[in-house]
N, C-alpha and C positions, 0 to 999 in steps of 0.2 A: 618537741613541737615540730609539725611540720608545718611549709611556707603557707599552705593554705589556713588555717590555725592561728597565726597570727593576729596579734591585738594593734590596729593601727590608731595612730591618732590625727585628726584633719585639722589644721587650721588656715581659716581664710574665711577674709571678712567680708566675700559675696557669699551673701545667703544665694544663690541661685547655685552658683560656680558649687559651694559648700554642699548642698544638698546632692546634686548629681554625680560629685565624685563619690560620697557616703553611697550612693545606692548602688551605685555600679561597681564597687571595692567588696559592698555587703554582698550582691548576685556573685562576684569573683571566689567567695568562701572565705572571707578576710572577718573578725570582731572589727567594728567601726567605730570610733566617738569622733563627735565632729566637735569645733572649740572657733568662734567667731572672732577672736584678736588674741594678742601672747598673754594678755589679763587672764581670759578667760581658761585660755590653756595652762598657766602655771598652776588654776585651783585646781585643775581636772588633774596635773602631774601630781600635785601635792598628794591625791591619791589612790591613783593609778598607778600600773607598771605599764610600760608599752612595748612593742618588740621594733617599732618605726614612727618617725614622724613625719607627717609629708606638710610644709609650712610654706603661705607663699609668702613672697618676699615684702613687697605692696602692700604695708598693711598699714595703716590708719595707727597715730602711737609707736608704739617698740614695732620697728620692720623686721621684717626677719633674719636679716643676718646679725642685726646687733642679739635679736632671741637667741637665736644659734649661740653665737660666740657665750653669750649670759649661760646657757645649757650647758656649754661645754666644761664648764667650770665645775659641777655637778654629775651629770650624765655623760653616759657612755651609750644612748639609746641613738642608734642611726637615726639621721636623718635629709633627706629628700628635698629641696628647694624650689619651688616653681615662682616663675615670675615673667614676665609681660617684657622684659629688658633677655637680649640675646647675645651683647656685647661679649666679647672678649675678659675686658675687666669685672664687667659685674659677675663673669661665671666663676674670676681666681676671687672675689671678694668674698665670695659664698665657703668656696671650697677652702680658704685658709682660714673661715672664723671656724670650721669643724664640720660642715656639711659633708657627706659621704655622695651626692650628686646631686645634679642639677639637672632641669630641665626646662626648657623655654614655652610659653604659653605662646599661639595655641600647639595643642599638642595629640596625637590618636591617644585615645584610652588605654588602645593596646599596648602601645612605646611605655606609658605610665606603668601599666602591669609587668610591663618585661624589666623594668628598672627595678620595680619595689621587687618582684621577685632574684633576679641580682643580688640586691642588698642583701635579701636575709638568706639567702645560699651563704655569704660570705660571714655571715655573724657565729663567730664559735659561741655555740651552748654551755652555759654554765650552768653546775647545777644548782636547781634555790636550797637556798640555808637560811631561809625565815623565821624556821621557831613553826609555820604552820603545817596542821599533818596532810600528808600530799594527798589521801582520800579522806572524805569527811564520811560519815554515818549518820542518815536521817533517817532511823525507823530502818526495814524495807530497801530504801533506796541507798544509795553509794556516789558518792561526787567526785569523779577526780579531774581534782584543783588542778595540775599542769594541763592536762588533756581537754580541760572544759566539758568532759564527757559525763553524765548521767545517765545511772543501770539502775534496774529492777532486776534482782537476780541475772539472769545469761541475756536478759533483753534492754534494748538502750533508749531510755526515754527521750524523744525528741524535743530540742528546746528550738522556739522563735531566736533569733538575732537578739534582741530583747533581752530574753528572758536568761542568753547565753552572756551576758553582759551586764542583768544583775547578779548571778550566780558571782560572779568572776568579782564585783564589787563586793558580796556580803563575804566570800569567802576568804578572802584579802584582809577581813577582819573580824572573825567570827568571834560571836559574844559581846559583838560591840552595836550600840545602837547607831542607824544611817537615817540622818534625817530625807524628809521628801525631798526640800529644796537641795540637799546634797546630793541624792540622786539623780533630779533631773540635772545637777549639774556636771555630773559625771556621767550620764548618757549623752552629753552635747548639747541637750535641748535648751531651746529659749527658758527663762526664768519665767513664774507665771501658773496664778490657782490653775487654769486650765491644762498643763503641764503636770503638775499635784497631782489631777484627777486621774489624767493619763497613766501615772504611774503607777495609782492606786488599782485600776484596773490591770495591770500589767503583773502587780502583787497580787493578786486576785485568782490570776492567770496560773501563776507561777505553782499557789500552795494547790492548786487541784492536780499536780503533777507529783509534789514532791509528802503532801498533808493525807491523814489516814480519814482526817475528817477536817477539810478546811471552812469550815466555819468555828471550829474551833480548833485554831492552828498549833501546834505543839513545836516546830521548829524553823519554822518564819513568824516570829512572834509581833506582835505590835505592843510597840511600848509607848505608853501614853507619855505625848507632852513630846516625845524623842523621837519617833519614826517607826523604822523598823530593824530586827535585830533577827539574823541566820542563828537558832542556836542548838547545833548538831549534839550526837550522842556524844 
């Protein structure tokens, strides 16, 4: 994996603050999920991997450093701190619950980029031991699962942000049905039929890239009642 390649995950409970970091991280060449409070982020970790978390501290419910500290008991996935407070102590409260840095709002975008790039320069690569095969075989097409990359023979199919981010959810479990509402909850999005539909579209999107004939999809399959389900050669 290179730093650009990374899977980041956002949380913070300004919808505003949330949305502009997501677009500006996704323009950077970074995978983005955004996660509106540590509720919401712990469904998204339940089943996700991330390679960074950027958390701000300020949050309505669990703040972020007791989240951290709670993470740290589990995870070994950096993670990033933003917060509204510049003090002295609130920056050793961060960094002793496990935080790997901090940074004080407001802040340039850039200083942001230059940190989360830092971090994951410093993250030794280990290799995954999943159980999953690190290329999958749909037809034709070739997935490889570490690299997020999709080929058609010597040529590489180009995926949306999107669609590089349901690839990386079904393949995380292939053979396994992913419901909508689990989808949209693991893309970040608000909960919500209109969010469904969203994705529906975006599944739509997806089989005309990877499907021989996607209206009758052979391995983005739709399973009644359950969602949807990757199921490779």
């Amino acid at each position: 994996m290179t730093v650009s390649e990374a899977h980041l995950l956002i949380v913070d409970d300004d919808e505003r603050i949330r949305g502009l970091l997501q677009k500006f991280l996704i323009r950077s060449g970074f995978f983005v999920t955004a996660a509106r409070d540590a509720q919401h982020a712990r469904r998204i970790l339940s089943g996700l991997d991330f390679d960074l978390i950027v958390l701000d501290v300020m949050m309505p419910g669990e703040d972020g450093v007791s989240f951290t500290r709670s993470l740290r008991e589990t995870l070994k996935t950096p993670i990033l701190l933003l917060t509204a407070k510049g003090e002295t102590d609130d920056r050793i409260s961060g960094l002793e619950a496990g935080a790997d840095d901090y940074l004080s709002k407001p802040f340039e975008p850039k200083e942001l980029l230059l940190r989360i790039n830092a971090i994951l320069r410093r993250v030794p690569q280990e290799p995954a031991d999943s159980g999953i095969p690190k290329v999958l075989h749909l037809g034709g097409i070739r997935y490889d699962v570490e690299r997020g990359e999709m080929w058609q023979g010597d040529d590489p199919v180009r995926l949306t942000a999107t669609e590089s981010q349901l690839m990386k959810i079904f393949s995380a479990s292939p053979a396994e049905a992913v419901s909508r509402a689990a989808l949209v909850e693991r893309l970040g999005r608000d909960r919500g039929q209109a969010q469904e539909r969203a994705v529906d579209v975006q599944i739509t999107r997806l089989r005309r890239k990877i499907e021989a004939d996607p209206k009758q999809p052979r391995y983005l399959q739709t399973v009644r009642g359950e969602g949807y389900m990757l199921a490779p050669d």
